[in-house]
C-alpha positions as CSV (number, residue, x, y, z in Angstrom):
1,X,50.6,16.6,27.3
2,X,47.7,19.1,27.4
3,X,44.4,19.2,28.1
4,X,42.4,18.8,24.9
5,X,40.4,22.3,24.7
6,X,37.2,21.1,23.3
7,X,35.8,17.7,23.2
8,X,32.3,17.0,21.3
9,X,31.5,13.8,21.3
10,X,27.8,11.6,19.7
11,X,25.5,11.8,22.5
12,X,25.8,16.0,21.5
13,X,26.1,15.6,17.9
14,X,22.5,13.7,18.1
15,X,20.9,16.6,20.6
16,X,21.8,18.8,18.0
17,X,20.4,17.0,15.2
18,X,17.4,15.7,17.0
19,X,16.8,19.7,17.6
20,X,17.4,20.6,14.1
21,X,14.8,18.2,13.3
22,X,12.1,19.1,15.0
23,X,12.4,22.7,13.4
24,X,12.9,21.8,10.2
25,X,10.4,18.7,10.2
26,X,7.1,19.5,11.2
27,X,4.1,16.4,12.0
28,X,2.3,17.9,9.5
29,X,4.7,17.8,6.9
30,X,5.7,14.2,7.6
31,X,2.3,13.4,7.5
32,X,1.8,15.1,4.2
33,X,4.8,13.0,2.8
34,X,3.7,10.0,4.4
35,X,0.0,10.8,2.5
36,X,2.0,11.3,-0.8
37,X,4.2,8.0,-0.5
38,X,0.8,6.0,0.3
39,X,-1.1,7.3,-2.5
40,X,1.4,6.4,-5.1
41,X,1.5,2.5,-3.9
42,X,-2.4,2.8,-3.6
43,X,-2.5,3.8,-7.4
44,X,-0.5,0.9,-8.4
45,X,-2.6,-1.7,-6.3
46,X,-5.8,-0.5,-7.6
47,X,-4.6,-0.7,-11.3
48,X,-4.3,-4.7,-10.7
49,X,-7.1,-5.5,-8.6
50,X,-9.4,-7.8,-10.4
51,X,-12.9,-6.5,-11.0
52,X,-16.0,-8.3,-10.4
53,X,-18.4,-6.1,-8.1
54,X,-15.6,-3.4,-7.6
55,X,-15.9,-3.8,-3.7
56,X,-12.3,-4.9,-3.4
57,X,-10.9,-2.1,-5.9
58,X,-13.1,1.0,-4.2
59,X,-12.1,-0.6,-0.3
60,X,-8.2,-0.1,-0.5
61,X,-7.5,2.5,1.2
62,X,-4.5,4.3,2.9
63,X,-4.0,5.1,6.8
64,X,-1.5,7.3,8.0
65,X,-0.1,6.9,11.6
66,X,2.3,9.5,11.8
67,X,3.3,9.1,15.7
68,X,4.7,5.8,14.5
69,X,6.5,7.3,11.3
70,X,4.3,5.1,8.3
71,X,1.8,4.6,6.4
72,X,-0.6,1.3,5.7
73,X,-2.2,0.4,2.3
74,X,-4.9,-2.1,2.6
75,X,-8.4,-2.9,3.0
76,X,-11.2,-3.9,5.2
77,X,-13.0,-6.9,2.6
78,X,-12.6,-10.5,4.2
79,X,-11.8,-12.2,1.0
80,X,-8.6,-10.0,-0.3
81,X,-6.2,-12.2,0.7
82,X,-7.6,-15.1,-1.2
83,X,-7.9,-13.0,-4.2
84,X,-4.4,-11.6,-3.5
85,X,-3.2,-15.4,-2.7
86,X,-5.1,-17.7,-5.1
87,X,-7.3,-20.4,-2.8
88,X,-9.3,-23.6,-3.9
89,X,-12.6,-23.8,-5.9
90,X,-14.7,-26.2,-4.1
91,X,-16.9,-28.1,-7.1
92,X,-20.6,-27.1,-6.4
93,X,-23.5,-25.5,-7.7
94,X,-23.3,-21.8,-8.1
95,X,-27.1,-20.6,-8.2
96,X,-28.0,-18.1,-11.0
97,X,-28.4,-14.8,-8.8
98,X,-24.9,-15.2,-8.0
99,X,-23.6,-14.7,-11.8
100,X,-24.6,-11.4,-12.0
101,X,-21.2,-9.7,-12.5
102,X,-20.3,-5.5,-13.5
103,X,-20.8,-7.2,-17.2
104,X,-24.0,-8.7,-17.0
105,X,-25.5,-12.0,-16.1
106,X,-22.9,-14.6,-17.1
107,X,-24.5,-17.7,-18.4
108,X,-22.0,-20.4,-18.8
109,X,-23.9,-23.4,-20.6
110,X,-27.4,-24.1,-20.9
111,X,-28.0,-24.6,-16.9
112,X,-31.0,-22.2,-16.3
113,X,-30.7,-21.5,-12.6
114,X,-26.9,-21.8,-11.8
115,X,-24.0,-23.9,-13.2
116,X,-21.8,-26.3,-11.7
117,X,-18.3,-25.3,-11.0
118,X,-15.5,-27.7,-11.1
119,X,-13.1,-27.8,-8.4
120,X,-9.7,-26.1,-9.0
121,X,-7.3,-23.7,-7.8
122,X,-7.8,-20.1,-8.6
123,X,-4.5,-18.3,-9.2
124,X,-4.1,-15.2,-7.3
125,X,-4.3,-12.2,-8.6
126,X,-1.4,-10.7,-6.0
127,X,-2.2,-6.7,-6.7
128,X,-0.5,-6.1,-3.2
129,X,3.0,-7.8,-3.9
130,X,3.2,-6.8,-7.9
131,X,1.8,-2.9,-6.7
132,X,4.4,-2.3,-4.4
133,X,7.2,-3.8,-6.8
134,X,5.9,-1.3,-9.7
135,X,5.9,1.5,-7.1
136,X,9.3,1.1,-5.8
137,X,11.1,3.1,-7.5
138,X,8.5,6.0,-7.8
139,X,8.6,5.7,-3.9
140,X,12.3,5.7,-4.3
141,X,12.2,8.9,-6.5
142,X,10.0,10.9,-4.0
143,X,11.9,10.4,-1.0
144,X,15.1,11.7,-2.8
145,X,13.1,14.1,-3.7
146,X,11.9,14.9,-0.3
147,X,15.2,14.1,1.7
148,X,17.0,16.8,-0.6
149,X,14.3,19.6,-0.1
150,X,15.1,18.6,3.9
151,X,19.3,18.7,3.2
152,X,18.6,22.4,1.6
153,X,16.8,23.2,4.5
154,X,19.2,22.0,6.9
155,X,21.9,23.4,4.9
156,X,20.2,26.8,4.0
């Protein structure tokens, strides 16, 4: 039995690709793709988000962190996860200068100075769940996309 002349085993099959990698993906390119991937689940969040003031709609927002290889959507406004979750109406008086709304002032009966909401639970509206859903598969689409402009590279 001979000696086998050449042996090549993971642990070098990784260096090399690991290499190959960091000259044919730079930071900035991942970052640009991470940017791209973000932007498309953004654009499907906003299109659901419930308007009132448009605070919530105009606050989502995407963040990059390339060292750690992803991207967040989200937002900074303290009450998006009850309109993304639904929560309880506490019965109460809502006073008049809070029923001004993008459409006008929003008179509901003939209460000069507020109205008197019921309690119930107000459905959520769940823009962050149903967005990502719709964007799947355009998310899908541009990683293929992107992973075969890498395999020509890598090939080429």
């Amino acid at each position: 039995m001979s000696e086998p002349m050449y042996t090549f085993g993971l642990s070098e099959m990784e260096a090399k690709l690991v290499d190959l990698r960091r000259h044919v993906i730079s930071g900035e390119e991942r970052e640009q793709e991470l940017t791209k991937l973000g932007l498309i689940a953004q654009k499907e969040i906003v299109k659901l988000t419930p308007v009132d003031t448009s605070r919530l709609r105009s606050s989502i927002s995407i963040k990059v962190e390339n060292t750690q290889k992803r991207v967040f959507v989200g937002t900074n406004v303290e009450y998006t996860q009850a309109v993304e979750q639904g929560y309880e109406q506490k019965a109460g008086f809502l006073p008049e200068k809070y029923l001004d709304t993008v459409k006008g002032r929003q008179y509901l009966g003939d209460n000069k100075g507020g109205i008197m909401l019921k309690a119930k639970f107000v459905q959520g509206a769940h823009m962050f769940n149903k967005g990502i859903q719709i964007a799947a598969p355009k998310l899908d689409a541009e990683i293929k996309r992107w992973l075969a402009s890498l395999a020509t590279r890598f090939n080429g």
